[in-house]
mmCIF file of the N, C-alpha and C atoms, coordinates in Angstrom:
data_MODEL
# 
_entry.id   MODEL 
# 
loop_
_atom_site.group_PDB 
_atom_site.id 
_atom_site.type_symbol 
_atom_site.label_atom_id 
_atom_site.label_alt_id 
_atom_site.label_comp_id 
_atom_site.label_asym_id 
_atom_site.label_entity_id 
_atom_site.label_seq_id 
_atom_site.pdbx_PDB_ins_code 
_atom_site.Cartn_x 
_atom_site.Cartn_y 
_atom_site.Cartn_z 
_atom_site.occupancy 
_atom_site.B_iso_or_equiv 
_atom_site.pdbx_formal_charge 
_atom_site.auth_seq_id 
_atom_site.auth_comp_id 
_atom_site.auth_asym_id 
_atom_site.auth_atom_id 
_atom_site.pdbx_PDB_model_num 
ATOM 1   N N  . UNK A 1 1  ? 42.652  107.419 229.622 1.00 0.00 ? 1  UNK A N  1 
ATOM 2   C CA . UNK A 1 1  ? 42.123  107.865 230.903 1.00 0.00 ? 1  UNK A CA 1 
ATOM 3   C C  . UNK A 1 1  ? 42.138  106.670 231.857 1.00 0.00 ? 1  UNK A C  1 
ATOM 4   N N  . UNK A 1 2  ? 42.955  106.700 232.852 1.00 0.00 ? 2  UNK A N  1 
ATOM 5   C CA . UNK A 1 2  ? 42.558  105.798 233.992 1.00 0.00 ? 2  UNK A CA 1 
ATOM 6   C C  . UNK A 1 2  ? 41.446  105.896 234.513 1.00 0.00 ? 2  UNK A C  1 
ATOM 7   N N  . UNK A 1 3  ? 41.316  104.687 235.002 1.00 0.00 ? 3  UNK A N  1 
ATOM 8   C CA . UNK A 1 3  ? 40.118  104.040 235.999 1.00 0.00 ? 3  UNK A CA 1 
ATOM 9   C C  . UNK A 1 3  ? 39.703  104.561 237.188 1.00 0.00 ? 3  UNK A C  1 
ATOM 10  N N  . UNK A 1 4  ? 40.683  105.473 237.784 1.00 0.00 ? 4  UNK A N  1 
ATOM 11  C CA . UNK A 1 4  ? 40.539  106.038 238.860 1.00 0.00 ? 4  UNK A CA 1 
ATOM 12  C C  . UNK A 1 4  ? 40.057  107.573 238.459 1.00 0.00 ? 4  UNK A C  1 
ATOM 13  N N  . UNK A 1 5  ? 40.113  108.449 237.159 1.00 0.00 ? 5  UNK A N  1 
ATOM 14  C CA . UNK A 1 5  ? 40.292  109.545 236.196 1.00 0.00 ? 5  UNK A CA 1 
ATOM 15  C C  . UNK A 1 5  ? 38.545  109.412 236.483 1.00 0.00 ? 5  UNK A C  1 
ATOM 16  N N  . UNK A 1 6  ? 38.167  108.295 235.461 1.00 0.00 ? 6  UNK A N  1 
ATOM 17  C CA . UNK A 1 6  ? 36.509  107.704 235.192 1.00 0.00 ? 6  UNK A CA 1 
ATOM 18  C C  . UNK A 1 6  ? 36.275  108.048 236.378 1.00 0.00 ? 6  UNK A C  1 
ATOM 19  N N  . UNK A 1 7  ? 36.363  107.185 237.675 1.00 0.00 ? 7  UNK A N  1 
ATOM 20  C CA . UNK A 1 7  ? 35.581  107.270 238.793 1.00 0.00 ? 7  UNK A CA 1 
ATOM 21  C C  . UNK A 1 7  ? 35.584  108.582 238.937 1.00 0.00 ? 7  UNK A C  1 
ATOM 22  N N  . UNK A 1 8  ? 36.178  109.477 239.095 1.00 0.00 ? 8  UNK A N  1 
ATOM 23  C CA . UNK A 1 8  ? 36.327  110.911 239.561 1.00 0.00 ? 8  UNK A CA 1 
ATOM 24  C C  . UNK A 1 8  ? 35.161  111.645 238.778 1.00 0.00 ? 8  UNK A C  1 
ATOM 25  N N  . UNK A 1 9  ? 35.275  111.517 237.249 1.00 0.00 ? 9  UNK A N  1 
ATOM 26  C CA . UNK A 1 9  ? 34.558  111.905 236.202 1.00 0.00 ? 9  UNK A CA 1 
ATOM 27  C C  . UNK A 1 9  ? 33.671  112.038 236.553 1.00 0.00 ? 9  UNK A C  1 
ATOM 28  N N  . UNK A 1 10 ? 32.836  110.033 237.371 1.00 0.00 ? 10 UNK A N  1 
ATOM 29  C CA . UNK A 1 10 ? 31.429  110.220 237.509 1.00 0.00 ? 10 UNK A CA 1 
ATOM 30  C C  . UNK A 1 10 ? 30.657  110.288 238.710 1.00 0.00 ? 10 UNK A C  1 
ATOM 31  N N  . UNK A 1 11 ? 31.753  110.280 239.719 1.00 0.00 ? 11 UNK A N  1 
ATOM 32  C CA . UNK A 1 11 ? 31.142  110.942 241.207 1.00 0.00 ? 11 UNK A CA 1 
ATOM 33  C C  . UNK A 1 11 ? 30.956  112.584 241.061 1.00 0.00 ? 11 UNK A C  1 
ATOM 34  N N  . UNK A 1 12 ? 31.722  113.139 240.033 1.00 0.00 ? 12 UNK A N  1 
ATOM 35  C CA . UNK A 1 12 ? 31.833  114.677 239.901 1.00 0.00 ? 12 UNK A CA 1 
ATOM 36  C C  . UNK A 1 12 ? 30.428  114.751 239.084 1.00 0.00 ? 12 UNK A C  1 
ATOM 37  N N  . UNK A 1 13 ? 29.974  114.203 238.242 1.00 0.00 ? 13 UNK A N  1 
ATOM 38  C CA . UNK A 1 13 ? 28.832  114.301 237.743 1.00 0.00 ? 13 UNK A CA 1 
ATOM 39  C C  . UNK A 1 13 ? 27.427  113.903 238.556 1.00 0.00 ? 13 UNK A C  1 
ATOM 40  N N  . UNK A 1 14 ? 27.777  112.750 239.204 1.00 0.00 ? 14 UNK A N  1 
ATOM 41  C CA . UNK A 1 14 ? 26.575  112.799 240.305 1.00 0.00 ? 14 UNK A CA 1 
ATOM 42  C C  . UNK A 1 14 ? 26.372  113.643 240.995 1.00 0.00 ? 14 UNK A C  1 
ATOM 43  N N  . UNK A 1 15 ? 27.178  114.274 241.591 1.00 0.00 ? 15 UNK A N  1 
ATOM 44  C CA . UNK A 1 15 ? 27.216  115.546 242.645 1.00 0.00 ? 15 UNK A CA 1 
ATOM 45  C C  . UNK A 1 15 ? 26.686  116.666 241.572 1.00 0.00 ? 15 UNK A C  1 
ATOM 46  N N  . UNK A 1 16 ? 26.738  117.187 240.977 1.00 0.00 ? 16 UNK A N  1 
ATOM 47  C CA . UNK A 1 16 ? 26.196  118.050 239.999 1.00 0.00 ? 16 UNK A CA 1 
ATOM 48  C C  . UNK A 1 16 ? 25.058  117.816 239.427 1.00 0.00 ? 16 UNK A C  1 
ATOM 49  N N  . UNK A 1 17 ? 25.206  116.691 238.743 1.00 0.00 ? 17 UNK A N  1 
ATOM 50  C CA . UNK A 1 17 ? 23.498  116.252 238.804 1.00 0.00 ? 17 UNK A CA 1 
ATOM 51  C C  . UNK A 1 17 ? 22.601  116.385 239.955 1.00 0.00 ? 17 UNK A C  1 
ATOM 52  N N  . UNK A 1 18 ? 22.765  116.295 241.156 1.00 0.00 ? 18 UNK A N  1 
ATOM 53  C CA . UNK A 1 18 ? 22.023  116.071 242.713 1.00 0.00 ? 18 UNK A CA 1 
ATOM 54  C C  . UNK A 1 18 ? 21.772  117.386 242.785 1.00 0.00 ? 18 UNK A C  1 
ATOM 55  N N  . UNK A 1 19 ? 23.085  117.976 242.769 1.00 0.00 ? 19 UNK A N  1 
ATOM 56  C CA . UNK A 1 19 ? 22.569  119.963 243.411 1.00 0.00 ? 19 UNK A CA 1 
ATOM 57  C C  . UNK A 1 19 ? 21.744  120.434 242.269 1.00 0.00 ? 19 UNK A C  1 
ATOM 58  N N  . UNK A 1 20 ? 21.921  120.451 241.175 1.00 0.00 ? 20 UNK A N  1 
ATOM 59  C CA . UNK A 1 20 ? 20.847  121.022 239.698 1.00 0.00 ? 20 UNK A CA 1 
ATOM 60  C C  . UNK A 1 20 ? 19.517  119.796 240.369 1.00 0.00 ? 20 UNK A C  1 
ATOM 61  N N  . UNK A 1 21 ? 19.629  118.966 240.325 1.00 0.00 ? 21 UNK A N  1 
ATOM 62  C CA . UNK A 1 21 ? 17.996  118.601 240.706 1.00 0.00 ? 21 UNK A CA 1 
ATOM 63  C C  . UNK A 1 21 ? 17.221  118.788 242.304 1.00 0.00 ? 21 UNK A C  1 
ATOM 64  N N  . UNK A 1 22 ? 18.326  119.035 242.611 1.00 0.00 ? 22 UNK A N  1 
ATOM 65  C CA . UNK A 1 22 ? 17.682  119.767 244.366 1.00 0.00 ? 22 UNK A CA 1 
ATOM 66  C C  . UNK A 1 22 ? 17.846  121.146 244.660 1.00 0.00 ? 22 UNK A C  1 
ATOM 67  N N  . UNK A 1 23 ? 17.528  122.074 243.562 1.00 0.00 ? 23 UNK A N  1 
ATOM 68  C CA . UNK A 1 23 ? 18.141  123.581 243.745 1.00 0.00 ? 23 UNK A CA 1 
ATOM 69  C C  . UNK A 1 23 ? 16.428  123.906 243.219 1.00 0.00 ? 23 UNK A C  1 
ATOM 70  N N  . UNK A 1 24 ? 15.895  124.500 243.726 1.00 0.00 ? 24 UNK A N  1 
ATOM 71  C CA . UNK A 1 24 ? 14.358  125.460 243.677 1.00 0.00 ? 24 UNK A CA 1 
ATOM 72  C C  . UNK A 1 24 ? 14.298  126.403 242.393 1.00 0.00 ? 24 UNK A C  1 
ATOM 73  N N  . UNK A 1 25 ? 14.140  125.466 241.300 1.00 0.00 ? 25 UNK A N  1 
ATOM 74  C CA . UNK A 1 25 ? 13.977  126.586 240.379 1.00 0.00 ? 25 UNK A CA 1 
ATOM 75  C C  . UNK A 1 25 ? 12.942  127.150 240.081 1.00 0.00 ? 25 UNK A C  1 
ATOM 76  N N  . UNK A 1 26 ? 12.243  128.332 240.170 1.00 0.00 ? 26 UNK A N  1 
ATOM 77  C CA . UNK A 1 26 ? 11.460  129.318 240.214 1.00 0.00 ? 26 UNK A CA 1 
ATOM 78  C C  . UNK A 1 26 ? 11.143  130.122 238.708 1.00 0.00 ? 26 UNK A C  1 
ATOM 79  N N  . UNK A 1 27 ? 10.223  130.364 238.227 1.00 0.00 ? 27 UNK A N  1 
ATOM 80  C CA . UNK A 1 27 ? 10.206  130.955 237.019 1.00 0.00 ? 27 UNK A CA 1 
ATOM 81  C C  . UNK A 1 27 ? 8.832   131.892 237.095 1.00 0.00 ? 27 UNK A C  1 
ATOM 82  N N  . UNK A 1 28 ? 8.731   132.616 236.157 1.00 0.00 ? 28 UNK A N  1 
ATOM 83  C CA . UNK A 1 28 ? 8.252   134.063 236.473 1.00 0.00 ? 28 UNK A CA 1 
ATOM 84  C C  . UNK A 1 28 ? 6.959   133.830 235.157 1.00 0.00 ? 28 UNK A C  1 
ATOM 85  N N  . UNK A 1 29 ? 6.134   133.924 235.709 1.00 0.00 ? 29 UNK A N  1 
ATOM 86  C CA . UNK A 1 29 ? 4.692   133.861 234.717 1.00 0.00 ? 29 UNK A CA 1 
ATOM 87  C C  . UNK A 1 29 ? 4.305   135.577 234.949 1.00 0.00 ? 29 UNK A C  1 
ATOM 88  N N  . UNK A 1 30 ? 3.529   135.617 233.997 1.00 0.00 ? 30 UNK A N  1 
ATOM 89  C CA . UNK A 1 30 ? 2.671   137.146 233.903 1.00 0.00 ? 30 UNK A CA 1 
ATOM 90  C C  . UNK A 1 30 ? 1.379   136.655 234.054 1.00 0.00 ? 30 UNK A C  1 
ATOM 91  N N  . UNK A 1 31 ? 0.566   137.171 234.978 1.00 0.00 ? 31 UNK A N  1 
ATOM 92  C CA . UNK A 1 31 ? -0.936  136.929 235.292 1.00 0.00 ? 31 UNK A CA 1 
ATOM 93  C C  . UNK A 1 31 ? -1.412  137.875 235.466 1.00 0.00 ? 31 UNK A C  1 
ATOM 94  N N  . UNK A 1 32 ? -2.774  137.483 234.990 1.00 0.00 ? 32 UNK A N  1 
ATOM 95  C CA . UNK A 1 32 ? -3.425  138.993 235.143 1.00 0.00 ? 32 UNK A CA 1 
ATOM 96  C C  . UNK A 1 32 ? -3.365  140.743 236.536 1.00 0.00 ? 32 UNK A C  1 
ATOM 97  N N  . UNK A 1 33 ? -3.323  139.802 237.235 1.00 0.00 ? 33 UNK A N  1 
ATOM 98  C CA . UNK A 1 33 ? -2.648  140.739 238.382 1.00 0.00 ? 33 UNK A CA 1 
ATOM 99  C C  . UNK A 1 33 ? -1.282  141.300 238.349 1.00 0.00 ? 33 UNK A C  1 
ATOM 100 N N  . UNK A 1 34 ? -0.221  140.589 237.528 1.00 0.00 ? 34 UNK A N  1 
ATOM 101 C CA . UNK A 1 34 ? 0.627   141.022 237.424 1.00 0.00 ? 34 UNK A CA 1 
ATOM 102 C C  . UNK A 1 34 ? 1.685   139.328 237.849 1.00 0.00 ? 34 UNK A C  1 
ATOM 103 N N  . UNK A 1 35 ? 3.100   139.853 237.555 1.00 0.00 ? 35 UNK A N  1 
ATOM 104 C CA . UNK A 1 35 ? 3.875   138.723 237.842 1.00 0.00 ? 35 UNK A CA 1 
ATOM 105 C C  . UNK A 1 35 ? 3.959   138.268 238.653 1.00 0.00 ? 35 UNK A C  1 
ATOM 106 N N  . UNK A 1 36 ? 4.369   136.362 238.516 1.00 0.00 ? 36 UNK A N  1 
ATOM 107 C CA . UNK A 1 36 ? 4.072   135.660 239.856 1.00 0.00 ? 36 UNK A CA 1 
ATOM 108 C C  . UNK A 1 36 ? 5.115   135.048 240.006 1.00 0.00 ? 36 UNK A C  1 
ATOM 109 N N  . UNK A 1 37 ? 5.950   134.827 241.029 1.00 0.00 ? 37 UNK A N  1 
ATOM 110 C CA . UNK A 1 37 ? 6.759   133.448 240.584 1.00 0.00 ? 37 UNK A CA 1 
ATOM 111 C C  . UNK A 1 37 ? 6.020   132.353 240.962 1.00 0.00 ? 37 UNK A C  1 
ATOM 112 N N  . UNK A 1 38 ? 6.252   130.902 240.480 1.00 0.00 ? 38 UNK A N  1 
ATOM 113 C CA . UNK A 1 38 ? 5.677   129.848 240.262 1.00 0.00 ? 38 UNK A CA 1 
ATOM 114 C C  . UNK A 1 38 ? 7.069   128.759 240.646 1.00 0.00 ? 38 UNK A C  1 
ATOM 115 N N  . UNK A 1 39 ? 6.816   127.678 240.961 1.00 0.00 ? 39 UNK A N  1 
ATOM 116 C CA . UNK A 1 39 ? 7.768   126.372 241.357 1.00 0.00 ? 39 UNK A CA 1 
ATOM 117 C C  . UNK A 1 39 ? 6.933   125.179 240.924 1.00 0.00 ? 39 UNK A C  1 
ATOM 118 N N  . UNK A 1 40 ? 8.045   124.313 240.859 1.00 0.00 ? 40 UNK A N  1 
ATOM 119 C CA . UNK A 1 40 ? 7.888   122.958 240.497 1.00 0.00 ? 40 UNK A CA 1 
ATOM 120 C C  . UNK A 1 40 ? 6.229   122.490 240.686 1.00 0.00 ? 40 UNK A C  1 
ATOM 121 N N  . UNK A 1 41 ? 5.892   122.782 241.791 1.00 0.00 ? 41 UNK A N  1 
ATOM 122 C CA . UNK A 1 41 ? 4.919   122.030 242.538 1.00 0.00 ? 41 UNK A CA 1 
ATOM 123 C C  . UNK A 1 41 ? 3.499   122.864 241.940 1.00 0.00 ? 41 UNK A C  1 
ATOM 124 N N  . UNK A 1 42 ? 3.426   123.791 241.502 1.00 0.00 ? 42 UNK A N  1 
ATOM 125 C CA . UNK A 1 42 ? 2.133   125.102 241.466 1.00 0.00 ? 42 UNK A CA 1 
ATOM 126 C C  . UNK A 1 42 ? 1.903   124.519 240.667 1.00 0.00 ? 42 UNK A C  1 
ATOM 127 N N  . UNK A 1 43 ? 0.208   124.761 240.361 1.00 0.00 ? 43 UNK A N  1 
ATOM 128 C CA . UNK A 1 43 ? -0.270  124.547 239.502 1.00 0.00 ? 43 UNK A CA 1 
ATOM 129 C C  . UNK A 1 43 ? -0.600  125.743 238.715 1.00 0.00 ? 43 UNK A C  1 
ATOM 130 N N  . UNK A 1 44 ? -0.934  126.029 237.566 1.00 0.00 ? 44 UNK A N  1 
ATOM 131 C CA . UNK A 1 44 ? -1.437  127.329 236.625 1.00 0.00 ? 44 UNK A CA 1 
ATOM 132 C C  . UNK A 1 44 ? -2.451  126.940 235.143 1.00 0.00 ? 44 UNK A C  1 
ATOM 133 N N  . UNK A 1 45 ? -3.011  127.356 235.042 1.00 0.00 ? 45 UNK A N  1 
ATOM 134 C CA . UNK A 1 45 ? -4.162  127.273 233.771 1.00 0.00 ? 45 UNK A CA 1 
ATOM 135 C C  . UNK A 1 45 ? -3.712  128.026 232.646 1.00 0.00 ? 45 UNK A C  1 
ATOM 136 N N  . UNK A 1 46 ? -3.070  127.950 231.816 1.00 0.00 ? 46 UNK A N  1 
ATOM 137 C CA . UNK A 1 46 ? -3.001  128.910 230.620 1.00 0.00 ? 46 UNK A CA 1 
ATOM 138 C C  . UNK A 1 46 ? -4.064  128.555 229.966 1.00 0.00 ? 46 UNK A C  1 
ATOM 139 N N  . UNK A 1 47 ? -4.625  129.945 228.894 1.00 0.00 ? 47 UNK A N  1 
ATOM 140 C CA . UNK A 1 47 ? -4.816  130.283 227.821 1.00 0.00 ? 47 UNK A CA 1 
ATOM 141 C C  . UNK A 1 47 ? -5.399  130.626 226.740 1.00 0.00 ? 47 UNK A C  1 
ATOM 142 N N  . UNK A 1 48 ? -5.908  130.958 225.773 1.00 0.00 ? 48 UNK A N  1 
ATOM 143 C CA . UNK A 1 48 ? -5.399  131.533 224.467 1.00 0.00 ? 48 UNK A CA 1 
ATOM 144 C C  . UNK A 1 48 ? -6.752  132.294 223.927 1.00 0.00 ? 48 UNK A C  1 
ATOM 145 N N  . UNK A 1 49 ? -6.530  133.088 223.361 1.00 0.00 ? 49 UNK A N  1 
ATOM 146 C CA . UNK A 1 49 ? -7.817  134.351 222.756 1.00 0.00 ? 49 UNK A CA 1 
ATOM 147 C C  . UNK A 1 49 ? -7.637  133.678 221.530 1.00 0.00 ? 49 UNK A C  1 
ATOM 148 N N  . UNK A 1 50 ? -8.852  133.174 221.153 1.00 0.00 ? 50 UNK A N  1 
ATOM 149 C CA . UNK A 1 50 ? -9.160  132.841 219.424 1.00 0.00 ? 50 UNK A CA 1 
ATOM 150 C C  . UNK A 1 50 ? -9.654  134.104 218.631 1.00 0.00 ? 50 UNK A C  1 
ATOM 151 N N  . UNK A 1 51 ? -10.820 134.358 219.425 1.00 0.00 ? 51 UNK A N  1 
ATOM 152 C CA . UNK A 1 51 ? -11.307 135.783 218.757 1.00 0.00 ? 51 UNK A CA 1 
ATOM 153 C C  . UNK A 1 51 ? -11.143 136.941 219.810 1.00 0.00 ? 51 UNK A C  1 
ATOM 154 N N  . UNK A 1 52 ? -10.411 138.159 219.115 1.00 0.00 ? 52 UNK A N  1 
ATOM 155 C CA . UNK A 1 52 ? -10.037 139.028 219.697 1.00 0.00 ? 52 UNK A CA 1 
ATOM 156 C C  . UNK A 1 52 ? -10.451 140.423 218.859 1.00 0.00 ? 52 UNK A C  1 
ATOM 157 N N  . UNK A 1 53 ? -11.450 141.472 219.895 1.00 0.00 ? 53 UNK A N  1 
ATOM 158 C CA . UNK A 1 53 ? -11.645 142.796 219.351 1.00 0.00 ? 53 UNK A CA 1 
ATOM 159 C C  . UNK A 1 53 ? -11.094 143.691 219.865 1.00 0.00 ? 53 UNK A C  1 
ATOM 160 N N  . UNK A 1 54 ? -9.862  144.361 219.267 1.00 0.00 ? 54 UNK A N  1 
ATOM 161 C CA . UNK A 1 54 ? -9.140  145.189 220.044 1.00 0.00 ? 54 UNK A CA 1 
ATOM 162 C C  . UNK A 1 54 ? -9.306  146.170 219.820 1.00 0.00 ? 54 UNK A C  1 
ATOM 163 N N  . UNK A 1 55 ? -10.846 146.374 219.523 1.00 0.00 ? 55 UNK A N  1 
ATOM 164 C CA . UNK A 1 55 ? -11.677 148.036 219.490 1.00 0.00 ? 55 UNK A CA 1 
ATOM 165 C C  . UNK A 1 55 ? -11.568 149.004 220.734 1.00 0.00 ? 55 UNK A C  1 
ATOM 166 N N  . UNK A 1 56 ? -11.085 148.112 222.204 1.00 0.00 ? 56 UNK A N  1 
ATOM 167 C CA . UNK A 1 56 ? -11.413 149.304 223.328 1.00 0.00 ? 56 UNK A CA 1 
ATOM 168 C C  . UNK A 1 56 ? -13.184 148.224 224.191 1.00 0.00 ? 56 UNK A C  1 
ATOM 169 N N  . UNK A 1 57 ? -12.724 147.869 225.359 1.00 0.00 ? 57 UNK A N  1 
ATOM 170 C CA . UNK A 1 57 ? -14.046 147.802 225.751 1.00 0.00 ? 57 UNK A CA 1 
ATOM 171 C C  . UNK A 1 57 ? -15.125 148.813 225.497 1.00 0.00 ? 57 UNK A C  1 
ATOM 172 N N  . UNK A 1 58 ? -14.887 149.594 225.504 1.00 0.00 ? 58 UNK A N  1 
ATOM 173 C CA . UNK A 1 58 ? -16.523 150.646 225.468 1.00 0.00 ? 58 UNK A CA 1 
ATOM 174 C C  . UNK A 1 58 ? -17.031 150.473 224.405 1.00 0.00 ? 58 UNK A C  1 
ATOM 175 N N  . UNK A 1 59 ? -16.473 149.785 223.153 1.00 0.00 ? 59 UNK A N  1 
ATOM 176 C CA . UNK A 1 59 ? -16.696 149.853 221.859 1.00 0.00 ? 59 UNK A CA 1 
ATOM 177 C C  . UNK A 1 59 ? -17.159 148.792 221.448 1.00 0.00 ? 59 UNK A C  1 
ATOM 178 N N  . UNK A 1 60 ? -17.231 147.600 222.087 1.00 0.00 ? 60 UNK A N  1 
ATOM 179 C CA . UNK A 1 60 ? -17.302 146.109 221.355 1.00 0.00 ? 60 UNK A CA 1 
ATOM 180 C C  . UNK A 1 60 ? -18.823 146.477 220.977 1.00 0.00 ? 60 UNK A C  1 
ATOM 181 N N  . UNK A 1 61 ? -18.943 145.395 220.355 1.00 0.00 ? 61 UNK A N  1 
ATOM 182 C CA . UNK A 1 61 ? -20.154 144.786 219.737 1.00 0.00 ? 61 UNK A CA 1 
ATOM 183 C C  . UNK A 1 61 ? -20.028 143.477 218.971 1.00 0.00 ? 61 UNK A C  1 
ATOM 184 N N  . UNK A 1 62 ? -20.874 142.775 219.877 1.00 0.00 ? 62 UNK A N  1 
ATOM 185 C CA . UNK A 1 62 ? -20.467 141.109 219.329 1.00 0.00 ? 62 UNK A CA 1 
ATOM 186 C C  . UNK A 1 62 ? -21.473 141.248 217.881 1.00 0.00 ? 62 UNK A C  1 
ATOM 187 N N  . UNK A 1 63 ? -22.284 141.840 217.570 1.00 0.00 ? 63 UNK A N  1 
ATOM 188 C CA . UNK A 1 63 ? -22.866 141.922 216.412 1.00 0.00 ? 63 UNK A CA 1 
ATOM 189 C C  . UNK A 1 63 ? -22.173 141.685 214.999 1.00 0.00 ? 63 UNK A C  1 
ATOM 190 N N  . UNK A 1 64 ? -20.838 142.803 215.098 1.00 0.00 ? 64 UNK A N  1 
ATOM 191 C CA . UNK A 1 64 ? -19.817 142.855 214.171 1.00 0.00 ? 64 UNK A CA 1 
ATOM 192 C C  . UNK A 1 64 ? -18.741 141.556 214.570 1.00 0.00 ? 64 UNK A C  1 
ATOM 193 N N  . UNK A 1 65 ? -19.163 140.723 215.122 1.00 0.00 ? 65 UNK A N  1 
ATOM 194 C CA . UNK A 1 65 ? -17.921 139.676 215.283 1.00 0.00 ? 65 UNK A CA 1 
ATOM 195 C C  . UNK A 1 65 ? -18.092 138.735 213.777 1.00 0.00 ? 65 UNK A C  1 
ATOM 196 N N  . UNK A 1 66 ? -17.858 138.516 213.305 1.00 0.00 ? 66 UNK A N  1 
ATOM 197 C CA . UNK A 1 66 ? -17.381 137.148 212.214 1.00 0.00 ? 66 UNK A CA 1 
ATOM 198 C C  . UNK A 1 66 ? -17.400 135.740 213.058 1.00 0.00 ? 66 UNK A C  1 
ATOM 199 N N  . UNK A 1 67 ? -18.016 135.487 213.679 1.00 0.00 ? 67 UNK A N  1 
ATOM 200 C CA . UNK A 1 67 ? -17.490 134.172 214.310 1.00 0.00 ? 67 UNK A CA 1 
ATOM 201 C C  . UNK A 1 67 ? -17.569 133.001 213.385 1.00 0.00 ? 67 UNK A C  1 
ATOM 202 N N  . UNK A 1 68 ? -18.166 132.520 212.593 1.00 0.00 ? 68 UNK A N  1 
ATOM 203 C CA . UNK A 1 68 ? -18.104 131.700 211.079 1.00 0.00 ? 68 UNK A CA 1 
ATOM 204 C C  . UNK A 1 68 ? -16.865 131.403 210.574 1.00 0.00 ? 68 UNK A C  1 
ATOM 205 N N  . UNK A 1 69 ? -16.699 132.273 210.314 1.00 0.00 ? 69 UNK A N  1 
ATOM 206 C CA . UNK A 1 69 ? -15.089 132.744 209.672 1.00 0.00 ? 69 UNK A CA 1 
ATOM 207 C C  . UNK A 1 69 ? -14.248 132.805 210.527 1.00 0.00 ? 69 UNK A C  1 
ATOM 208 N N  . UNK A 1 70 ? -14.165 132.962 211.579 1.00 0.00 ? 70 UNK A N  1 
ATOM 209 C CA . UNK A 1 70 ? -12.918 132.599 212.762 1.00 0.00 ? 70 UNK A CA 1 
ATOM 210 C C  . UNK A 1 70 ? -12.918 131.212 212.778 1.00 0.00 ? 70 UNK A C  1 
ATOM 211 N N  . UNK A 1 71 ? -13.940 130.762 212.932 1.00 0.00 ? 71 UNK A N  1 
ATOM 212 C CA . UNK A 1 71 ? -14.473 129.148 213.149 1.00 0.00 ? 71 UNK A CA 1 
ATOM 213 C C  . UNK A 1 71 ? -13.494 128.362 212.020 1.00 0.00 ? 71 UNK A C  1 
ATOM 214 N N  . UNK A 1 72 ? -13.940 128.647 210.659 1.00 0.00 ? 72 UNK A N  1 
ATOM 215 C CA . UNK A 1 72 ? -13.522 128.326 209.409 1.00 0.00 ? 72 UNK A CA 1 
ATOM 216 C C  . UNK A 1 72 ? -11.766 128.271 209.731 1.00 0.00 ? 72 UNK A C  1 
ATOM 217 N N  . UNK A 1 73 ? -11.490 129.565 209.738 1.00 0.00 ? 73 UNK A N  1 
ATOM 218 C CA . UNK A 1 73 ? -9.643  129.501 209.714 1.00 0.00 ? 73 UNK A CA 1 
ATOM 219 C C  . UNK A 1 73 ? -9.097  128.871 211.066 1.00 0.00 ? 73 UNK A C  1 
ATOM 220 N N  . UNK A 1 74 ? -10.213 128.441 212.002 1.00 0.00 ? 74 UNK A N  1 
ATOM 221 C CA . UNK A 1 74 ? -8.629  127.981 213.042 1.00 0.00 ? 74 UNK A CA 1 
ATOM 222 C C  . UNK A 1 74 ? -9.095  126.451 213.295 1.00 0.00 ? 74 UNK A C  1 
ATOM 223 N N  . UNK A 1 75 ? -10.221 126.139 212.952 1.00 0.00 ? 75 UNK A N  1 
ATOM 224 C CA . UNK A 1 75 ? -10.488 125.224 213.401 1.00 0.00 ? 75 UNK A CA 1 
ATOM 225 C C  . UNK A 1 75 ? -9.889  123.883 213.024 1.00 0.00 ? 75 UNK A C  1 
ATOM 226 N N  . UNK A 1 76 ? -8.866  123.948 211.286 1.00 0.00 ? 76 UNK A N  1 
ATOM 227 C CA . UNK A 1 76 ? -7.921  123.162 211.751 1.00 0.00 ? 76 UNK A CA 1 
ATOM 228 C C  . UNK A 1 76 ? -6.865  123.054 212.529 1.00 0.00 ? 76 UNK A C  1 
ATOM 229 N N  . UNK A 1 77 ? -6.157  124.153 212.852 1.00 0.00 ? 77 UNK A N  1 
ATOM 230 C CA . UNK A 1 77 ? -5.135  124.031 213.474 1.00 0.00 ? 77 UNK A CA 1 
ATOM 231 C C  . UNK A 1 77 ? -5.558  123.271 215.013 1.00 0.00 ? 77 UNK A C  1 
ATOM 232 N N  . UNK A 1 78 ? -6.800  123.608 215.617 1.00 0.00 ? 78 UNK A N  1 
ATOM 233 C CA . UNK A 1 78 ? -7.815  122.655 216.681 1.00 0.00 ? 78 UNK A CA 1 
ATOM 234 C C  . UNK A 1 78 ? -7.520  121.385 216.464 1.00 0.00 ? 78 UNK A C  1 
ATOM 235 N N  . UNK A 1 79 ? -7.840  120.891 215.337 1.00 0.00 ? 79 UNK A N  1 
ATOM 236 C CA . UNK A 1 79 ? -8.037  119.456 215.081 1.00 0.00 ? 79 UNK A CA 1 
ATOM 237 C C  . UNK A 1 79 ? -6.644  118.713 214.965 1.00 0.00 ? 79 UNK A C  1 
ATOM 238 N N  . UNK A 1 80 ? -5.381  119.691 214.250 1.00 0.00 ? 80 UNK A N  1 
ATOM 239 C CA . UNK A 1 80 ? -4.446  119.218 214.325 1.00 0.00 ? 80 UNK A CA 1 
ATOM 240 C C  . UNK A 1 80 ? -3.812  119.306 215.540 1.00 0.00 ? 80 UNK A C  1 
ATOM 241 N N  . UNK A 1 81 ? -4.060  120.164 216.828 1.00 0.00 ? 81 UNK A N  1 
ATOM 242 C CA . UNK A 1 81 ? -3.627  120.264 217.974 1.00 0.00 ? 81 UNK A CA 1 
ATOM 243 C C  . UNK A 1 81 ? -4.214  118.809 218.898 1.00 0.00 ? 81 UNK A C  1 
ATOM 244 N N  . UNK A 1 82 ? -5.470  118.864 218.815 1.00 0.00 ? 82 UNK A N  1 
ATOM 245 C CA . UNK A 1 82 ? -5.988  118.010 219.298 1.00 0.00 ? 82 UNK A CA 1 
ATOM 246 C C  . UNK A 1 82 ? -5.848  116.129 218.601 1.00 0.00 ? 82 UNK A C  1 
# 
């Protein structure tokens, strides 16, 4: 490959690199309201249900929760996250 081949190579790659890092990429979160798009700059809070009763609101009762035993099984994966 000539020297002049290279140069071409890597002005063609700068230019491609420049437009992919100056092009608005946008990506699509699900929020409770429904989908959002989101950019570089937004900020967003995720996350996560440890204990979950998927009895139906009208039905809960924290009485019947296990929380001990939820505690017990996740709380390493906590410690190893953290």
């Amino acid at each position: 490959m000539t020297a002049l081949a290279k140069r071409l190579l890597v002005i063609l790659f700068l230019f491609f690199f420049l437009v992919y890092c100056s092009t608005d990429k946008k990506t699509m979160i699900n929020s409770v309201t429904g989908p959002v798009m989101i950019t570089a700059g937004d900020i967003w809070l995720s996350h996560e249900h440890i204990l979950v009763d998927l009895i139906g609101t009208d039905s809960i009762d924290q009485k019947k929760w296990q929380h001990e035993s939820v505690i017990e099984a996740t709380s390493e994966y906590f410690e190893e996250l953290k």
